[in-house]
Each structure stands twice: as C-alpha cells, then as structure tokens.
C-alpha positions as a Markdown table, in Angstrom:
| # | Residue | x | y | z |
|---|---|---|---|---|
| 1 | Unk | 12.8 | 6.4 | 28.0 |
| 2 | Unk | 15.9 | 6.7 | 25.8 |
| 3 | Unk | 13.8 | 8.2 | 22.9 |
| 4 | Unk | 12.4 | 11.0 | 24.8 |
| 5 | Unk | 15.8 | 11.7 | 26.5 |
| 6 | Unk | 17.7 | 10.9 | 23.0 |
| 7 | Unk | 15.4 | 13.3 | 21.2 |
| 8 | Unk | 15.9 | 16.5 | 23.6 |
| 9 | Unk | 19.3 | 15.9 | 23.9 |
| 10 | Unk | 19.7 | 15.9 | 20.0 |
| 11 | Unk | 17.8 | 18.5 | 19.2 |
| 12 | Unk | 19.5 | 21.0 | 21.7 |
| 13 | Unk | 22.8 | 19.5 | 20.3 |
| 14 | Unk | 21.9 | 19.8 | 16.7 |
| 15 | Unk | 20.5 | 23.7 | 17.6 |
| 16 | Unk | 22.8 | 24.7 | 20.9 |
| 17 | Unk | 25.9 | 22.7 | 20.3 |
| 18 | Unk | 28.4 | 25.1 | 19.3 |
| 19 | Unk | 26.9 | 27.8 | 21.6 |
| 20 | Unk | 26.4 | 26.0 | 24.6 |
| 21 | Unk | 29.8 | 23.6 | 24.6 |
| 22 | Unk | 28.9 | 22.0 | 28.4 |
| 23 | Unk | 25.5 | 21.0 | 26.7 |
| 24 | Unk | 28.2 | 19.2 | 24.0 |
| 25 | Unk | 30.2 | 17.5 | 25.7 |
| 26 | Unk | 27.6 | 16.4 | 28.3 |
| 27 | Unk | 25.1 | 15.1 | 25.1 |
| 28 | Unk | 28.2 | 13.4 | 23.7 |
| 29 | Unk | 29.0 | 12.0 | 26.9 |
| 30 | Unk | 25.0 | 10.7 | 27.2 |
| 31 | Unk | 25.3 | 9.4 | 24.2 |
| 32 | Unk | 28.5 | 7.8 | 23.8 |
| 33 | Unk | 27.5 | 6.1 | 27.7 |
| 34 | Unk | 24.1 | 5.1 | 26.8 |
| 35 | Unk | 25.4 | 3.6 | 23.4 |
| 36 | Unk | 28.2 | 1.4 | 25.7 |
| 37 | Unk | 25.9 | 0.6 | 28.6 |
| 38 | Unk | 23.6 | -0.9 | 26.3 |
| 39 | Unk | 26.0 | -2.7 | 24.3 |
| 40 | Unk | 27.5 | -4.0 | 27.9 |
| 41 | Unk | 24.1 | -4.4 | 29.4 |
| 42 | Unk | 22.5 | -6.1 | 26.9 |
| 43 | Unk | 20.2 | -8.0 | 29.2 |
| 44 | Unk | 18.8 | -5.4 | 31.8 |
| 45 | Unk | 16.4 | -2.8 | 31.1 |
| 46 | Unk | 16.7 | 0.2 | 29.4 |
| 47 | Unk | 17.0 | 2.6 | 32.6 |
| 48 | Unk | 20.1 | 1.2 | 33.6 |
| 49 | Unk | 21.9 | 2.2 | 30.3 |
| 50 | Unk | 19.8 | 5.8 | 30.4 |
| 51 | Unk | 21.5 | 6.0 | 33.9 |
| 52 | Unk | 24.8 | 5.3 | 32.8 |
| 53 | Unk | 24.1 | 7.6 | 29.6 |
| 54 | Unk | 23.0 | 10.6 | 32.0 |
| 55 | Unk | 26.0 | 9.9 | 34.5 |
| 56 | Unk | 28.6 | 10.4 | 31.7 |
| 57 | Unk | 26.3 | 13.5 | 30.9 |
| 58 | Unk | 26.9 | 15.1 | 33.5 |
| 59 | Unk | 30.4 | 14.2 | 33.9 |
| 60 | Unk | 31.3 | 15.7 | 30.4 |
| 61 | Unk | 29.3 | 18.9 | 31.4 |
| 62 | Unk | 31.5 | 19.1 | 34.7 |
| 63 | Unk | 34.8 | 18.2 | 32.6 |
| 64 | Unk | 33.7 | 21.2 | 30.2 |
| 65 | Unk | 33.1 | 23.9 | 32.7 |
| 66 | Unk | 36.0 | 22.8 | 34.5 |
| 67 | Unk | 38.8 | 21.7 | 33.0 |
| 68 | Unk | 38.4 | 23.3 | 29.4 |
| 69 | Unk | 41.3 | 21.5 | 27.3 |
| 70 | Unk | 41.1 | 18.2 | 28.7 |
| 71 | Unk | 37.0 | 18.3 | 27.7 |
| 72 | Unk | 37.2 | 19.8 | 24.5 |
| 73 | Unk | 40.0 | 16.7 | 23.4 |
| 74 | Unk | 37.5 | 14.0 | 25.7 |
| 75 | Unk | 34.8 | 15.8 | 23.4 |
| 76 | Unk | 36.3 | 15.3 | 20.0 |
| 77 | Unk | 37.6 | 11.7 | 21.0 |
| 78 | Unk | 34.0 | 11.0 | 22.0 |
| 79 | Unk | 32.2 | 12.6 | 19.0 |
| 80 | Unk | 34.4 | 11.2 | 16.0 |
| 81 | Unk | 34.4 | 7.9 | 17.8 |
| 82 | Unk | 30.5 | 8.0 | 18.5 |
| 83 | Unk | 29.6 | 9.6 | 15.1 |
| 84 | Unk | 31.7 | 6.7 | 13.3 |
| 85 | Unk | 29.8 | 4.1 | 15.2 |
| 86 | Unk | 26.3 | 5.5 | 14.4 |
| 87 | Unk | 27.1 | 5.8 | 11.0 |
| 88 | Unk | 28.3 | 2.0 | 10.6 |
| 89 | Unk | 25.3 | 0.6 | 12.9 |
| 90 | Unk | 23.3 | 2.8 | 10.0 |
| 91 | Unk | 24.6 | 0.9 | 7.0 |
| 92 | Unk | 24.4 | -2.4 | 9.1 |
| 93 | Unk | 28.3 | -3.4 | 9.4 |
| 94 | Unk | 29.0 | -6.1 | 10.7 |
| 95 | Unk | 31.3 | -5.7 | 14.1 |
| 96 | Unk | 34.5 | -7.1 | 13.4 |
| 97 | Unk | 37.8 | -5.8 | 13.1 |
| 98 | Unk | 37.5 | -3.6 | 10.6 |
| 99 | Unk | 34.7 | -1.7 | 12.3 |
| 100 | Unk | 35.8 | -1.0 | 15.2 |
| 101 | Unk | 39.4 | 0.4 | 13.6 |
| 102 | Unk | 36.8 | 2.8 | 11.8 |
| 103 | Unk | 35.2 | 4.0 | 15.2 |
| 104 | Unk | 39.0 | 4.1 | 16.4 |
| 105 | Unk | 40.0 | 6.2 | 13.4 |
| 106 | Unk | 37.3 | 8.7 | 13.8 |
| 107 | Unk | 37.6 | 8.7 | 17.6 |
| 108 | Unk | 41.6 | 10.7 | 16.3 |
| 109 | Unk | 39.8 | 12.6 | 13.3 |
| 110 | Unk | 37.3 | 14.1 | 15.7 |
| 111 | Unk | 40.3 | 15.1 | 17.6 |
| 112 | Unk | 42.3 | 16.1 | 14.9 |
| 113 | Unk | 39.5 | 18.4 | 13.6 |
| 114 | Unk | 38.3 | 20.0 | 17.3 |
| 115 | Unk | 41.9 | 20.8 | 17.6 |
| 116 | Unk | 42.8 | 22.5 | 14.1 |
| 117 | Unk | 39.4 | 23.8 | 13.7 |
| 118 | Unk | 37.4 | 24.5 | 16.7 |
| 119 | Unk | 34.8 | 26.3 | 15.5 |
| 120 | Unk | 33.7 | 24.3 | 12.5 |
| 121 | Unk | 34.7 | 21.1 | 14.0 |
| 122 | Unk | 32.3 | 22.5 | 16.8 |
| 123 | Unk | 29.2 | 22.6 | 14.6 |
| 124 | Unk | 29.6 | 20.1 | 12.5 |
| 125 | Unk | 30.1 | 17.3 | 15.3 |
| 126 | Unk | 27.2 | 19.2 | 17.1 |
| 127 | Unk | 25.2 | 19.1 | 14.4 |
| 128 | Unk | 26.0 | 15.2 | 13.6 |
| 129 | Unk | 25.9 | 14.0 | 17.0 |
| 130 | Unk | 22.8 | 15.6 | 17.0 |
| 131 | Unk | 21.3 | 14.4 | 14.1 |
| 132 | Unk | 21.8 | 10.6 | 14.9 |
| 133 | Unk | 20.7 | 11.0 | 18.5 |
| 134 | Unk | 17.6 | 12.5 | 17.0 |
| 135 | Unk | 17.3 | 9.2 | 14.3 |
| 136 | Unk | 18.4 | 7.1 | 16.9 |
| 137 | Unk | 15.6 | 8.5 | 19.4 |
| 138 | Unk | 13.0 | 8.3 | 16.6 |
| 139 | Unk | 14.1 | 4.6 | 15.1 |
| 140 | Unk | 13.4 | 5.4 | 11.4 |
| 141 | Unk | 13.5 | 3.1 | 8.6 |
| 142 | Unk | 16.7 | 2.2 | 7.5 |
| 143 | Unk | 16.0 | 3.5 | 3.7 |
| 144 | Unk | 15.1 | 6.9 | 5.1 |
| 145 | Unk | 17.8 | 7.4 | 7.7 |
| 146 | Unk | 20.6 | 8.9 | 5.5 |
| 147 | Unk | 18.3 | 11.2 | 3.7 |
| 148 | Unk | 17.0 | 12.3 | 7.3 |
| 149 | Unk | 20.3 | 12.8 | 8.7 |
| 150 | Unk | 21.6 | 14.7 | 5.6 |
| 151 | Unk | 18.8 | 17.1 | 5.9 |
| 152 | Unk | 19.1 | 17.9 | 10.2 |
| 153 | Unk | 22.6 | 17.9 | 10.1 |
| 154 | Unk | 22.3 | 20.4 | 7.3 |
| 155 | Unk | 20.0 | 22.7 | 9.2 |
| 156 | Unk | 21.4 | 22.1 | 12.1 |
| 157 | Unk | 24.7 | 24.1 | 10.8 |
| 158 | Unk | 22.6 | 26.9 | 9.0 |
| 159 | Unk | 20.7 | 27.4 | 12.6 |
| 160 | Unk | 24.3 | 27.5 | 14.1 |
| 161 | Unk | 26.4 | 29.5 | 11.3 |
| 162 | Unk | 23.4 | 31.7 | 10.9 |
| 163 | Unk | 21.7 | 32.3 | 14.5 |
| 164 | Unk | 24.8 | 33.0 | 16.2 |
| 165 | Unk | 27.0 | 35.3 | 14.1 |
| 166 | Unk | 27.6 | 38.2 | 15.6 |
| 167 | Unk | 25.6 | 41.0 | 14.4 |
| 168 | Unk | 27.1 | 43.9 | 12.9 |
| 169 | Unk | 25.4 | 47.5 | 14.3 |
| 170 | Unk | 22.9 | 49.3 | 11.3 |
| 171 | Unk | 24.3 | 52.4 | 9.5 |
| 172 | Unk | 21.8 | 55.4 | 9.8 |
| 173 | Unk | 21.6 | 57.6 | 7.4 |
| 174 | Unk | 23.0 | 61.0 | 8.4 |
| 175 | Unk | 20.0 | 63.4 | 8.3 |
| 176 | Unk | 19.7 | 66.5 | 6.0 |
| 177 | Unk | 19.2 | 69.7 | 8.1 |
C-alpha cells in the first residue's frame, strides 16, 4: 500500500512541490509519519504506519493553509530531517549516535535554508523529498539508487524552475502601413 501511496505522493512532490506548498508540507508530513510509524510499529502491518503517514498528511496540509509561518518552519524541520534520514538508510549507516546527530543537523539546515532561501530551498527539498519517496516506493537496488535519485531530483527542479516561471508577454512586430 505504501508504494502506491509513496509513489503518487513523490511524484506530485518532485513535479508540484514548490507550486502547490500544502501538497509539501502534507507529502513531507506522510512521509516523515509513515517513516516513524513504521520504525515505532515495527510489528503491525503496513496500514497502520500508511494511517499514521496520511494523518500527519493531512495535518501538515491543514498547518500550511492555515498557519503559514509555523508550516513553512515544521516543513523545513521535517524535510532536512527526513531527507538526512533517507539518505543515510541509502548508504546503510548504522543507527547510532552519530546518525541520528546527522538527521538532527539537517532537520536545522532544512530550516536554515527554507528560511534564507524560500524559493530554492522550496524546490530543492521538493524535489529531494520527492525523489526518495519515489526510490523508496519503488525499492531499487541499492547500486542504482543514487544514480536514480541524482537524475529525478534533477528533473524534478528543471520541471519546477522551468514550468513555472512566469512568462514574459510576446513582442509583435509593429506593422508597416
């Protein structure tokens, strides 16, 4: 169930992230509960993280149509942190100390970059969150997975930069009477 949910979610993130931010902070908040439900809920079936994943979905959606500043902070928080954890669990480190302090430390630089650079900080963590959602949801081969990730995260920011600058209004030619 998680791969079907993981891999809509992440594609709309790594497409729709910057210009729909409720879908962002609700995808980050799906993935960041699904990824601590199941950690927690080791035992029970999958539905029961899903449940939890969609829960703090929705409650990130709410936070970001309704109280802006807290979600866009809560959003950074949960996509640093969430993007540092997906990354480690990719190269297979070991969680100790020292890994967790990394998922802490980017939990602050996601917030330190939605804050100075909304925009950018927007697109990229859109377009990351997206892309290991999607690798996630698919469960490719370890050897291939960074290659993978490089590759949608990079389109996933050329869709975003690209699709949804504003366009500029064509000259005309004046015509010759």
């Amino acid at each position: 169930m998680f791969a079907l949910i993981g891999l809509l979610i992440g594609i709309a993130l790594l497409l729709l992230g910057r210009k729909l931010f409720w879908l962002f902070v609700g995808g980050i908040g799906f993935a960041l509960g699904f990824t601590i439900a199941s950690q927690v809920f080791k035992s029970s079936p999958e539905l029961i993280a899903v449940i939890i994943g969609l829960f703090f979905g929705l409650l990130g959606a709410w936070l970001a149509r309704s109280i802006q500043r807290l979600a866009i902070a809560l959003a950074g928080l949960a996509s640093g942190g969430y993007l540092t954890y997906a990354l480690l669990e990719l190269i297979k480190l070991e969680k100790g100390l020292s890994f967790w302090i990394l998922v802490i430390a980017g939990a602050v630089l996601g917030v330190i970059l939605i804050a100075a650079i909304f925009e950018w900080a927007l697109i990229f963590l859109s377009s990351a969150v997206g892309s290991a959602l999607i690798i996630q949801a698919l469960q490719l081969k370890l050897a291939a997975s960074p290659l993978v990730f490089l590759i949608l995260m990079v389109i996933g920011v050329l869709v975003q930069t690209n699709l949804f600058r504003p366009r500029r209004p064509r000259m005309t030619r004046p015509s010759n009477y």
